[in-house]
C-alpha positions, 0 to 999 in steps of 0.5 A: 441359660440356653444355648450355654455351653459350661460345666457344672463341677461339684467337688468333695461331697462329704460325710460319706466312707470316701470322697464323691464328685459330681460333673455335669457338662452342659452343650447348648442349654442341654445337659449331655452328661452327669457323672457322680463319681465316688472315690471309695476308700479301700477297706477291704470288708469282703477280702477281711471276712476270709478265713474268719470264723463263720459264728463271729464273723457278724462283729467283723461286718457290722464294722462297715458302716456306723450308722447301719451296723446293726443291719449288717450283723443281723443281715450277715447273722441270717445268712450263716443261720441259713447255711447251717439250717438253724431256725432262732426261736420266736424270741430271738426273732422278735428281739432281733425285729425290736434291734431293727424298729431301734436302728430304723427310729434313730437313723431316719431321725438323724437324716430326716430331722438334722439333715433335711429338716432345714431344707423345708425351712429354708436353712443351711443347717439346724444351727440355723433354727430360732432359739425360741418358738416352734423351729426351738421345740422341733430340734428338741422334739428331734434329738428326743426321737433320736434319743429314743431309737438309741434307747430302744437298740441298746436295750435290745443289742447292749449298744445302739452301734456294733451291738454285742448281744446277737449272736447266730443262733440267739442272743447273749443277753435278754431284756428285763420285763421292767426295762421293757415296760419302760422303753414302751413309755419312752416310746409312747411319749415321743409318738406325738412329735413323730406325727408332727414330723410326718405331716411336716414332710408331707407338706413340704412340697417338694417334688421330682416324679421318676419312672423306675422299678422298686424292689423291696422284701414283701411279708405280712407285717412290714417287718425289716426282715422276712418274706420275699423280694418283690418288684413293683413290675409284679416279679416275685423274688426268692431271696435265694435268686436275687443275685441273679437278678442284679447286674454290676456295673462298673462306672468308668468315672467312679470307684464305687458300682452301681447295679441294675436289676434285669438290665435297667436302674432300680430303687430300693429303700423306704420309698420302695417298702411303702410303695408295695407295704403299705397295707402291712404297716401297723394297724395304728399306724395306718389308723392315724396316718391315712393322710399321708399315707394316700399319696403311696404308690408314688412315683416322687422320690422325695417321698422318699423321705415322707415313706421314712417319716411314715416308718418311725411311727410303724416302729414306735407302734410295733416296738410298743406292741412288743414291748407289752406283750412279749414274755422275756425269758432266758434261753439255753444257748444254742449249739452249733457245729460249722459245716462246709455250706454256703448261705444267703441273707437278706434284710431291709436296711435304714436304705433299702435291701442288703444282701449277703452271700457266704460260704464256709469251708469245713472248718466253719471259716468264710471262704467267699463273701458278696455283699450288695449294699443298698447305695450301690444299688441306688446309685445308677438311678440317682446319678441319671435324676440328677441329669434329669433334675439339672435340665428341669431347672435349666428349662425353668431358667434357675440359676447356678446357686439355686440349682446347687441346692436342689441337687442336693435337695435331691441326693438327700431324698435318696438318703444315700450314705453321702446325704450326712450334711446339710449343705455339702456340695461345693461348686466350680463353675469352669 
């Protein structure tokens, strides 16, 4: 394929809030352009915010996105908390990590076992998979993974999405201690399959080396929420300056910005947390995954999807922990009283940090609402590797089909919302 000169046009990626394109123009057997244009749908989430109340705008946001709404109400909970000086007690913390280890088991299954799982068999999609033997037990041992993390969240938030439990400043409804007990049991009983998981990604082989800043919330216990920013180039990040940082950037091809951090693309997301946490996963994580979890720092964005597989078991075994140990009580509901103030809220979602900036007027209505969302940030670098990708295979003289499934292959180990399918991209060769 050198000295060709084509373009490369994949239309309607799907799955995704909106529709996305990728054009990849080739001059002479090198690729002088790569262009993911994301047609985003209009929803107007941060303009809907206005005039709501600051106490229940939470349920509002948790509605931008399925998947991970759980990580925007508890994200949007945390910057209200900050602007009005509320401290949650240690049981509403814990109860909001255990939401959390819940939203982070069953989406990552979702991504890793339904949509790249068949990758590494060499299949469109798990319908694929033999109706007997091994590839039979793994969609079972998937589904009751997945299943686990949906039990887990509706037992902590009431629902696995737009949980109704959580409110600023605590929670509607607290865990039973029995109920409890036997969430721990579920758990332990899907750990093993989580393991095999883990080595299946570890073993996969798959590989594309990035040079890139990850930024990631740093703190003692590989917890989702807590702690400060840090960059891997060494700059630690008070959460209340992270904005500051970040640069928008307008893509003159696509609806959707992207961001660079101090002027450059960056990666935030599991690949990211395990880069710089590792050390703080759970002490039986780290036990029994030693393996695997030697090859982070790495600089393979397909580890990105082994960092995920790695972070299941941290849930299960911190969720455990918890479970076990922690004494569920009934708590006086909080009274608060909105100010004029304005807040920050950072935590990790399923795909790397969210952050949220409000501020309330007197009457305790948002006035201003920002929102960084962990794709947004993602999407500079991921559009510059797939233009990396494209010219390796091209020099490795791959052809058409076979480079349309590794940009996919790519996108997926991103795990940006557009990844939720199998085999999504549809080529026109022009």
């Amino acid at each position: 394929m050198h000295g060709q000169d084509f373009d490369i046009t994949i239309k309607n990626l799907c799955k995704i809030e909106g529709h996305t394109d990728l054009d990849i123009t080739v001059k002479h057997g090198k690729v002088v352009g790569s262009a993911l244009r994301i047609t985003e749908n209009k929803r107007f989430f941060t303009t809907g915010a206005i005039g709501k109340p600051a106490l229940g705008v939470h349920q509002v946001v948790s509605r931008i996105c399925g998947t991970c709404s759980v990580a925007h109400l508890l994200c949007c909970i945390n910057c209200v908390e900050d602007a009005l000086e509320i401290k949650p007690s240690e049981q509403t913390r814990n109860l909001r990590d255990l939401l959390l280890y819940g939203l982070n088991i069953r989406d990552h299954a979702m991504h890793l076992y339904l949509f790249c799982l068949p990758d590494i068999f060499g299949k469109d999609s798990l319908l694929e998979f033999a109706d007997h033997g091994r590839e039979h037990d793994l969609v079972h041992k998937a589904f009751d993974v997945k299943s686990a993390g949906n039990e887990l969240s509706v037992l902590t938030g009431g629902r696995a999405v737009h949980a109704p439990f959580p409110q600023v400043g605590g929670f509607m409804k607290i865990p039973k201690a029995e109920d409890a007990k036997k969430m721990a049991q579920r758990l332990r009983g899907v750990r093993s399959a989580v393991i095999e998981f883990v080595e299946i990604f570890r073993e996969c082989g798959f590989r594309f080396d990035t040079e890139t800043t990850y930024i990631a919330l740093r703190n003692s216990r590989f917890s989702y929420r807590g702690g400060d920013l840090m960059a891997s180039d060494g700059i630690c990040i008070a959460r209340r300056n992270y904005r500051s940082y970040l640069q928008k950037s307008v893509r003159p091809y696509s609806q959707a910005p992207g961001f660079e951090f101090k002027g450059r693309p960056y990666v935030v997301g599991a690949l990211a947390r395990l880069n710089m946490n590792k050390d703080t996963l759970h002490r039986d994580t780290r036990r029994d995954l030693g393996n695997a979890l030697a090859v982070f720092p790495s600089k393979n964005i397909f580890h990105n999807n082994l960092a995920q597989a790695i972070e299941i078991v941290h849930c299960i075994d911190s969720a455990v922990e918890m479970l076990e140990t922690m004494e569920f009580k009934d708590e006086p509901k909080m009274a608060i009283k909105p100010v004029k103030s304005e807040g920050v809220g950072v935590l990790e979602a399923p795909r790397g940090t969210l952050y949220y900036n409000l501020r309330m007027d007197d009457a305790g209505k948002i006035e201003f609402a920002d929102l960084v969302i962990p794709t947004s940030q993602n999407h500079i670098k991921m559009d510059k590797d797939v233009g990396a990708l494209a010219q390796q295979k091209l020099d490795q003289g791959m052809g058409k089909e076979q480079m349309q499934l590794e940009i996919e292959k790519l996108i997926r180990a991103y795990d940006p919302c557009m990844s939720c399918a199998t085999h999504f991209l549809k080529v026109n060769w022009r």
